[in-house]
mmCIF file of the N, C-alpha and C atoms, coordinates in Angstrom:
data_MODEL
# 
_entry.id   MODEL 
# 
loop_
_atom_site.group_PDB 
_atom_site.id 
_atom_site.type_symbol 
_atom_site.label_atom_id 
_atom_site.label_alt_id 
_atom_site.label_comp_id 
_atom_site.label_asym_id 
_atom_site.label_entity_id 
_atom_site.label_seq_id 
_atom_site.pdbx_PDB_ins_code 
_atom_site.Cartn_x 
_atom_site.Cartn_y 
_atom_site.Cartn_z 
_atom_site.occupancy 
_atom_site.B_iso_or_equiv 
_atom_site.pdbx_formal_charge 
_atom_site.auth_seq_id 
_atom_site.auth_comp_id 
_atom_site.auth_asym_id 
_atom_site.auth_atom_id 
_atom_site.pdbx_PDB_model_num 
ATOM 1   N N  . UNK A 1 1  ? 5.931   5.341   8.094  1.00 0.00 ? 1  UNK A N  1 
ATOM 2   C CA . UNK A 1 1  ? 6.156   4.545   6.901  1.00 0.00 ? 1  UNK A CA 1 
ATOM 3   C C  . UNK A 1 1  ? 6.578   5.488   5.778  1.00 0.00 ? 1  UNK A C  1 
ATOM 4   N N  . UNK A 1 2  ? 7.665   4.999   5.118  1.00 0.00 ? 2  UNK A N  1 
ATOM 5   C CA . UNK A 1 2  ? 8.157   6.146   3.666  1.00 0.00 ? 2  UNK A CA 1 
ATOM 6   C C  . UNK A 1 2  ? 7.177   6.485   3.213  1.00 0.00 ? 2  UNK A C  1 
ATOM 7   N N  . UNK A 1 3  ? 6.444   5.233   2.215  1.00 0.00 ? 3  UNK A N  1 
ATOM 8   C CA . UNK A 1 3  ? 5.189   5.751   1.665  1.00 0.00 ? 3  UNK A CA 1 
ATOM 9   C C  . UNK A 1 3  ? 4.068   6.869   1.998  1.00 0.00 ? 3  UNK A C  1 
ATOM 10  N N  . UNK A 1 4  ? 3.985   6.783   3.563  1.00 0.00 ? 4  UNK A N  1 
ATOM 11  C CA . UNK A 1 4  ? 2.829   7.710   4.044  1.00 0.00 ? 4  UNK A CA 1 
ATOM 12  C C  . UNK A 1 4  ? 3.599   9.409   3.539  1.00 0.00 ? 4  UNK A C  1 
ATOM 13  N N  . UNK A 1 5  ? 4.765   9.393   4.159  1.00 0.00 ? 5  UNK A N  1 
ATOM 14  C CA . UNK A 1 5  ? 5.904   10.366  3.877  1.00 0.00 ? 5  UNK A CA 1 
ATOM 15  C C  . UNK A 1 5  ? 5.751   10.775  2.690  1.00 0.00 ? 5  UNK A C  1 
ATOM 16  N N  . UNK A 1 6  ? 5.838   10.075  1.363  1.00 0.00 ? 6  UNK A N  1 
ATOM 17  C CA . UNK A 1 6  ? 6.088   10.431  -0.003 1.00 0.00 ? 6  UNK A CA 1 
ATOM 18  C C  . UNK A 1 6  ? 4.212   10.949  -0.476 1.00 0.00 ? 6  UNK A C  1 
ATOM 19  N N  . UNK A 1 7  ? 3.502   10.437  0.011  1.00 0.00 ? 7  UNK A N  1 
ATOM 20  C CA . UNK A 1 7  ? 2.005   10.930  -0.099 1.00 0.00 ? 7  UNK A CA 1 
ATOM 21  C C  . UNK A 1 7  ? 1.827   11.821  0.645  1.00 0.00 ? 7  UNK A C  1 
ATOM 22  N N  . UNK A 1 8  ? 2.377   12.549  1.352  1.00 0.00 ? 8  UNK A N  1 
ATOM 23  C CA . UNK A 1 8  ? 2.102   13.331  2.088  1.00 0.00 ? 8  UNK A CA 1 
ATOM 24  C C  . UNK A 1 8  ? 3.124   15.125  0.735  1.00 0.00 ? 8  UNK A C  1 
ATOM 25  N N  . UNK A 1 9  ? 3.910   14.954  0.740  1.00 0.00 ? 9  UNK A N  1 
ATOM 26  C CA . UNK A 1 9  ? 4.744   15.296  -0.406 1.00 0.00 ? 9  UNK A CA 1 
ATOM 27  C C  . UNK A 1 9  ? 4.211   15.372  -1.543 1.00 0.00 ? 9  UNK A C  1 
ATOM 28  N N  . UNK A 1 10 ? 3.593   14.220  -2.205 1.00 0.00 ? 10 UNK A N  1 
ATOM 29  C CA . UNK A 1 10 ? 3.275   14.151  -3.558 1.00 0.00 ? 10 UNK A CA 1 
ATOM 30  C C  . UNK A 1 10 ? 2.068   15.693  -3.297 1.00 0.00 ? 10 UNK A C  1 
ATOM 31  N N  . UNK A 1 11 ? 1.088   14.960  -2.408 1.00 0.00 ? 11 UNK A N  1 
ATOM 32  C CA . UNK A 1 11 ? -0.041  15.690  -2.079 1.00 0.00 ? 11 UNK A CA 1 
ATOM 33  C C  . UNK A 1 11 ? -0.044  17.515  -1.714 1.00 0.00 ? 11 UNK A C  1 
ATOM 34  N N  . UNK A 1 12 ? 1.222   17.422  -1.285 1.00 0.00 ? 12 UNK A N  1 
ATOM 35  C CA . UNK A 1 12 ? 1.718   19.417  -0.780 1.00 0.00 ? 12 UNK A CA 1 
ATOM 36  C C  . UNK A 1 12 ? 2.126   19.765  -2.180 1.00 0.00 ? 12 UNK A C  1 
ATOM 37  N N  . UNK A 1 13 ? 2.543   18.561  -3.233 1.00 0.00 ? 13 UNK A N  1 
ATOM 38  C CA . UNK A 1 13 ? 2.895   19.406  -4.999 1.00 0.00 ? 13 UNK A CA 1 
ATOM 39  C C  . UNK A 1 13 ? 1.518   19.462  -5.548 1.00 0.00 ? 13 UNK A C  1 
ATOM 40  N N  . UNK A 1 14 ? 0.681   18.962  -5.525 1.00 0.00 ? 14 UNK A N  1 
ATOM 41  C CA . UNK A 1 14 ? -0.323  19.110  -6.157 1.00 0.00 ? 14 UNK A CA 1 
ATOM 42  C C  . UNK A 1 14 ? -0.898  17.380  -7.368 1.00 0.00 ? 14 UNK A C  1 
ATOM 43  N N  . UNK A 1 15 ? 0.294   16.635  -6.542 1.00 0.00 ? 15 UNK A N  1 
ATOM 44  C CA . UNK A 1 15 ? 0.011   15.123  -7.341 1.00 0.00 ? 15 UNK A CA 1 
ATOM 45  C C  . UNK A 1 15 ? -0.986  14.553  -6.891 1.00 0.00 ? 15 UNK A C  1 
ATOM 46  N N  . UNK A 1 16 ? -1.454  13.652  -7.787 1.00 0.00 ? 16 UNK A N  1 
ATOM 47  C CA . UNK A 1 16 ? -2.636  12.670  -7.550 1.00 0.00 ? 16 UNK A CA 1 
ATOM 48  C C  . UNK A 1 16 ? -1.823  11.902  -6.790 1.00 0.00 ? 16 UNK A C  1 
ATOM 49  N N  . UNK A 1 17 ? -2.614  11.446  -5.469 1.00 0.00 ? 17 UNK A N  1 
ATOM 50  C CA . UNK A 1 17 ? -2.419  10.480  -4.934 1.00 0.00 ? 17 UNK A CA 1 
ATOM 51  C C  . UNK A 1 17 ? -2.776  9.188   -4.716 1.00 0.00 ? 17 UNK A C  1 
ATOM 52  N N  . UNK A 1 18 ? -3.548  8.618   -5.668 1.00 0.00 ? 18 UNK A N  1 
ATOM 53  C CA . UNK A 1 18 ? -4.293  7.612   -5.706 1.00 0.00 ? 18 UNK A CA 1 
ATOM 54  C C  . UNK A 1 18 ? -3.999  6.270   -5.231 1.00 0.00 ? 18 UNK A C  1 
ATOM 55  N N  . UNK A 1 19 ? -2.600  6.268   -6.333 1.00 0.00 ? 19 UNK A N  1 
ATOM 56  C CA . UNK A 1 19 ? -2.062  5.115   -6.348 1.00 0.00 ? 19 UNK A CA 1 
ATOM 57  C C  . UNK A 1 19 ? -1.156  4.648   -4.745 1.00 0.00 ? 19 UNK A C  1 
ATOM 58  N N  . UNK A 1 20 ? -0.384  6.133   -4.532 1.00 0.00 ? 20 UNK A N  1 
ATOM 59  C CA . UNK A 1 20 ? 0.349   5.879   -3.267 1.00 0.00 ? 20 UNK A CA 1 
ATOM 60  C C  . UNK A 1 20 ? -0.435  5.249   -2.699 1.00 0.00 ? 20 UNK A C  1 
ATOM 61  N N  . UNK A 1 21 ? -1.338  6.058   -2.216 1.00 0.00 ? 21 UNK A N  1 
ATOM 62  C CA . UNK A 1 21 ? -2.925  5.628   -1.160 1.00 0.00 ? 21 UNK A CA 1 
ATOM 63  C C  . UNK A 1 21 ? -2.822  4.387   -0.919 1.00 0.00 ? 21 UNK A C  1 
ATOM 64  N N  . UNK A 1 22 ? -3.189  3.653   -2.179 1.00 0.00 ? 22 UNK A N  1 
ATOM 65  C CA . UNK A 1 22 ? -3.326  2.102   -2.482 1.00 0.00 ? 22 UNK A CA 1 
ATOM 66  C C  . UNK A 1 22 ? -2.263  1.290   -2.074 1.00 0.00 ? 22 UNK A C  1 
ATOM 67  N N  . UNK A 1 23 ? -0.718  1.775   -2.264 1.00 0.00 ? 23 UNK A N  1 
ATOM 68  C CA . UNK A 1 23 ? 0.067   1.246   -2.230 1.00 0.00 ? 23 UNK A CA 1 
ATOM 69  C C  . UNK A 1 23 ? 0.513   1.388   -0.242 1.00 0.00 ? 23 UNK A C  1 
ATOM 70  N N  . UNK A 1 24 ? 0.227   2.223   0.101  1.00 0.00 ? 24 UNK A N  1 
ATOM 71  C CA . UNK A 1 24 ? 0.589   1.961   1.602  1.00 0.00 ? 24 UNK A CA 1 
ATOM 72  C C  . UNK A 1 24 ? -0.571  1.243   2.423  1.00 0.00 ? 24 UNK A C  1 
ATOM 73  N N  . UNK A 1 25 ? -1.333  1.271   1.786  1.00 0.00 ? 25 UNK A N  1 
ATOM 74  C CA . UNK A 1 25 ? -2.732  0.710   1.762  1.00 0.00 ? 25 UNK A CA 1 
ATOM 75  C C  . UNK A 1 25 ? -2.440  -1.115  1.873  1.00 0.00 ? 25 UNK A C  1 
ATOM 76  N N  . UNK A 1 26 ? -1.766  -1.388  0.677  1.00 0.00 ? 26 UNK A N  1 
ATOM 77  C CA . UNK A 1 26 ? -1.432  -2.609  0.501  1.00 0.00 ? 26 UNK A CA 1 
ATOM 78  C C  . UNK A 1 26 ? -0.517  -3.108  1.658  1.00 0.00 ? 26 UNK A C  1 
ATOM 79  N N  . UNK A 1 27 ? 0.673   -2.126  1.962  1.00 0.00 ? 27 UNK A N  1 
ATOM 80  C CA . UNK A 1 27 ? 1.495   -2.128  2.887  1.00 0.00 ? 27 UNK A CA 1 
ATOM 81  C C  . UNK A 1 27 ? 1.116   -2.947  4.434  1.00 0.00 ? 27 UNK A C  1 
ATOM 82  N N  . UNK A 1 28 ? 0.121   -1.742  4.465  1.00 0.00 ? 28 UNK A N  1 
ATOM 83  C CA . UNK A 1 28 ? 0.025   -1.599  6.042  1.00 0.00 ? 28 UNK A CA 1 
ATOM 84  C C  . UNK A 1 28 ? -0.951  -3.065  5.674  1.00 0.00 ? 28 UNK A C  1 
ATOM 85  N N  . UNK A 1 29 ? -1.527  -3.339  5.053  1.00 0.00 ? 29 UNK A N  1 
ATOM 86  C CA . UNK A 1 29 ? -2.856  -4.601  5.415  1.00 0.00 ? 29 UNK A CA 1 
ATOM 87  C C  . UNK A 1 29 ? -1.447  -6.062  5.477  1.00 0.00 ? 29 UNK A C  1 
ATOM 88  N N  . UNK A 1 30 ? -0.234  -6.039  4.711  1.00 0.00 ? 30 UNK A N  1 
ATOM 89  C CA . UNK A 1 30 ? 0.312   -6.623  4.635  1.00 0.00 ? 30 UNK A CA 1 
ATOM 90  C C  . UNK A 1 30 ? 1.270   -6.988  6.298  1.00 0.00 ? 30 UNK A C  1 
ATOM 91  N N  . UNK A 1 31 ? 1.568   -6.245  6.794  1.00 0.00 ? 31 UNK A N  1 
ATOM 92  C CA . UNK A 1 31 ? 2.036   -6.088  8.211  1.00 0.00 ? 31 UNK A CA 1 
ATOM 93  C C  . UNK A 1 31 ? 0.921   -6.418  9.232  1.00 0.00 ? 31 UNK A C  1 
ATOM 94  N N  . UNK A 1 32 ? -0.183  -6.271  8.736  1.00 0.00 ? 32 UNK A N  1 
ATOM 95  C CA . UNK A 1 32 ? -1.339  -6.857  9.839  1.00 0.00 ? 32 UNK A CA 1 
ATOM 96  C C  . UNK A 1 32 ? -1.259  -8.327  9.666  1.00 0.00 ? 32 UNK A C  1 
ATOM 97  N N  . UNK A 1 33 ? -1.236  -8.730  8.528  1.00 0.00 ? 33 UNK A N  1 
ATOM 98  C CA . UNK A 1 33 ? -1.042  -9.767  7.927  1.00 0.00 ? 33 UNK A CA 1 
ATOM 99  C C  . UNK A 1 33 ? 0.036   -10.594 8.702  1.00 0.00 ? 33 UNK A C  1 
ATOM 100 N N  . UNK A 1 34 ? 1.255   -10.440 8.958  1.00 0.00 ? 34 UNK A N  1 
ATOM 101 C CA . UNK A 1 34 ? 2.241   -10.777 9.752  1.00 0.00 ? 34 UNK A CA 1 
ATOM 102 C C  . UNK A 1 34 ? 3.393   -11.085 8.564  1.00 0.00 ? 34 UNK A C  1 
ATOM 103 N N  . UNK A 1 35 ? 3.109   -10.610 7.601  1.00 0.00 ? 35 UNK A N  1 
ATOM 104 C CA . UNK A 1 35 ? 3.910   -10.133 6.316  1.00 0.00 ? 35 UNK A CA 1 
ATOM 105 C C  . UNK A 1 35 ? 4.675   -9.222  6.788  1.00 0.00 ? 35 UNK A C  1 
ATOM 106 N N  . UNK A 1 36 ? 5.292   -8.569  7.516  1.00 0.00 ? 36 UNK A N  1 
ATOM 107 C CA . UNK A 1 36 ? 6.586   -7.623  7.784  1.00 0.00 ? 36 UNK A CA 1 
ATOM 108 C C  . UNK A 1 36 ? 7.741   -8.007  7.762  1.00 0.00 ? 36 UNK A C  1 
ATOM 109 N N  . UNK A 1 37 ? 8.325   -9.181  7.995  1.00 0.00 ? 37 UNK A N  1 
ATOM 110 C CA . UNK A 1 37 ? 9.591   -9.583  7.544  1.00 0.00 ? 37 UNK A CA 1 
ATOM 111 C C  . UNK A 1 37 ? 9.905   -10.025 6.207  1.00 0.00 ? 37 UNK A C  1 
ATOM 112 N N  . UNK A 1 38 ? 8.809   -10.327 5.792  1.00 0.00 ? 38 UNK A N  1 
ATOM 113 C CA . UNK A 1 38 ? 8.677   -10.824 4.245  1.00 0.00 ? 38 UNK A CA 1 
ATOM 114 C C  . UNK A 1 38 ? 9.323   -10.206 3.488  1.00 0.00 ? 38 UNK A C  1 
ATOM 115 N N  . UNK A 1 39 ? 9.439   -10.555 1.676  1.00 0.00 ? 39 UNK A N  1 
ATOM 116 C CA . UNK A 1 39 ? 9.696   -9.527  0.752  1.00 0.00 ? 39 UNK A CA 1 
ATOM 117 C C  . UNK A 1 39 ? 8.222   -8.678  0.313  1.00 0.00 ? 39 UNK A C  1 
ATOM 118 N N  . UNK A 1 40 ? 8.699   -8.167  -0.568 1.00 0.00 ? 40 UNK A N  1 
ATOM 119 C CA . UNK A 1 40 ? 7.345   -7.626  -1.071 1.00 0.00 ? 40 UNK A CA 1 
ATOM 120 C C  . UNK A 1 40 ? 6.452   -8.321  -2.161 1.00 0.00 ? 40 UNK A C  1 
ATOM 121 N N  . UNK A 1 41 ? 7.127   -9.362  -2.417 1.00 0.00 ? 41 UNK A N  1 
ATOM 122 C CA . UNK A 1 41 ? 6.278   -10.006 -3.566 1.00 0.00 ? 41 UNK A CA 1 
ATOM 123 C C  . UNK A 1 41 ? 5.086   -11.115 -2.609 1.00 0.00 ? 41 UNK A C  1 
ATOM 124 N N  . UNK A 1 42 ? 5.242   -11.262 -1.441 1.00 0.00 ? 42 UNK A N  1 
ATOM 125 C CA . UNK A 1 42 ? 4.476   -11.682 -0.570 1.00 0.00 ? 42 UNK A CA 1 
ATOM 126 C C  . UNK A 1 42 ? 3.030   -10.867 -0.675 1.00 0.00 ? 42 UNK A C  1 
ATOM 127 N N  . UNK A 1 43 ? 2.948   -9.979  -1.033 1.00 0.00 ? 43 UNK A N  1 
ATOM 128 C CA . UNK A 1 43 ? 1.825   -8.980  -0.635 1.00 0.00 ? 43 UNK A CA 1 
ATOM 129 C C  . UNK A 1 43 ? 0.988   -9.454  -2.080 1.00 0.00 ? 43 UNK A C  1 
ATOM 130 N N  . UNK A 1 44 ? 1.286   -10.326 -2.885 1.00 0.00 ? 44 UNK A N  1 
ATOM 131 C CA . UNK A 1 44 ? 0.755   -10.570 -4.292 1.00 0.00 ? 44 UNK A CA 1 
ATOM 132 C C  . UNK A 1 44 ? -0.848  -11.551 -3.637 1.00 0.00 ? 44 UNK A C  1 
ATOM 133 N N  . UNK A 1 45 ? -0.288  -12.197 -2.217 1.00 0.00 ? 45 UNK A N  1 
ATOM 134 C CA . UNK A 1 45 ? -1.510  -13.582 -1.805 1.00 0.00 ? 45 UNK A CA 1 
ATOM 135 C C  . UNK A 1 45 ? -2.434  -12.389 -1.566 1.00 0.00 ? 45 UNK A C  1 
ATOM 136 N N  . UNK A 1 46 ? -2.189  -11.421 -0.817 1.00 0.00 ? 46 UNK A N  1 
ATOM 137 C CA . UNK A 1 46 ? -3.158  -10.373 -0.263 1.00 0.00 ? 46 UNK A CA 1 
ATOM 138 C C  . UNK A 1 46 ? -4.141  -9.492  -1.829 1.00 0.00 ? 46 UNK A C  1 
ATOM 139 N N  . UNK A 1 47 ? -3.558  -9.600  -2.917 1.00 0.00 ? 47 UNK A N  1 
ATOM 140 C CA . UNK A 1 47 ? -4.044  -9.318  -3.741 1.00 0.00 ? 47 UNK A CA 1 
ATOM 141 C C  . UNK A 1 47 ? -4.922  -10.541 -4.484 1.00 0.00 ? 47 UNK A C  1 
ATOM 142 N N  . UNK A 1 48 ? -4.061  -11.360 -4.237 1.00 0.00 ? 48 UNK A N  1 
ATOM 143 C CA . UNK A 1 48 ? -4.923  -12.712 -5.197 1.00 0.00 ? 48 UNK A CA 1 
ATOM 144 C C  . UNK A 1 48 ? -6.224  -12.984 -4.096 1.00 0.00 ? 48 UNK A C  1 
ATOM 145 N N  . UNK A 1 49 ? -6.757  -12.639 -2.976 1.00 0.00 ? 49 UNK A N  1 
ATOM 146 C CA . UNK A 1 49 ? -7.526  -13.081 -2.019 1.00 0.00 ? 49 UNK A CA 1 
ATOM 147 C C  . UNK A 1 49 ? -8.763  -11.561 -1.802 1.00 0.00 ? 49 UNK A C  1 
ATOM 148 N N  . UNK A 1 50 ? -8.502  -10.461 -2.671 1.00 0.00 ? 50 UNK A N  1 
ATOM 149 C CA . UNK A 1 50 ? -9.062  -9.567  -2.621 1.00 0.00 ? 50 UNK A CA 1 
ATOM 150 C C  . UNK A 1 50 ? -10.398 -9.512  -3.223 1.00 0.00 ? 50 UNK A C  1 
ATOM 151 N N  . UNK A 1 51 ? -11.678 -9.430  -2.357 1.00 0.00 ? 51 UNK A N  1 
ATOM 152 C CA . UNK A 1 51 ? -12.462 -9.418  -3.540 1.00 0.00 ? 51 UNK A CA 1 
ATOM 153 C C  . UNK A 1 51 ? -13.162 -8.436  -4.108 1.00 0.00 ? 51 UNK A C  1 
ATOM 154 N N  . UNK A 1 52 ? -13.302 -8.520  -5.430 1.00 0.00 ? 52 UNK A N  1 
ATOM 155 C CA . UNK A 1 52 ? -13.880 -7.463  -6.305 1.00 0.00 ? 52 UNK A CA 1 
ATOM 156 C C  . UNK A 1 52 ? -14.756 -6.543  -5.828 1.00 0.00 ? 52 UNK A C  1 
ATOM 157 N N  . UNK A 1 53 ? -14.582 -5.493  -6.076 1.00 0.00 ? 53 UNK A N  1 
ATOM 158 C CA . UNK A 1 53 ? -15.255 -4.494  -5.387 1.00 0.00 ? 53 UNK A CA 1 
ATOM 159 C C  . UNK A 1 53 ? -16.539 -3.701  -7.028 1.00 0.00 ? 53 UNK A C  1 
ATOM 160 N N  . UNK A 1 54 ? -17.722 -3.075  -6.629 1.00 0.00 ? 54 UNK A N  1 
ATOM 161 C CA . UNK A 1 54 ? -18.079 -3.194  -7.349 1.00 0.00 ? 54 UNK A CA 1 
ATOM 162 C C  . UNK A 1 54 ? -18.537 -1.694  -8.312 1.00 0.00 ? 54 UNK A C  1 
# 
């Protein structure tokens, strides 16, 4: 996956990776999902269904 690619990169410069994390994070739960042909604004239900962590 790009993302894993670009965190892997960010991470050998010395960037925080937080957000990537999250964001391939979002990715990959989205493809389990059966969200892979989708766009990406699909991945918004997977956020609206998330629950608060504490």
């Amino acid at each position: 996956m790009f993302v894993d690619g670009l965190g892997d990169t960010a991470a050998d410069s010395g960037v925080d990776t937080g957000i990537l994390t999250a964001h391939a994070d979002l990715y990959r739960r989205g493809v389990a999902a059966g969200f892979g042909a989708d766009s990406s604004s699909r991945l918004v239900s997977l956020l609206q269904g998330a629950a608060p962590t504490a």
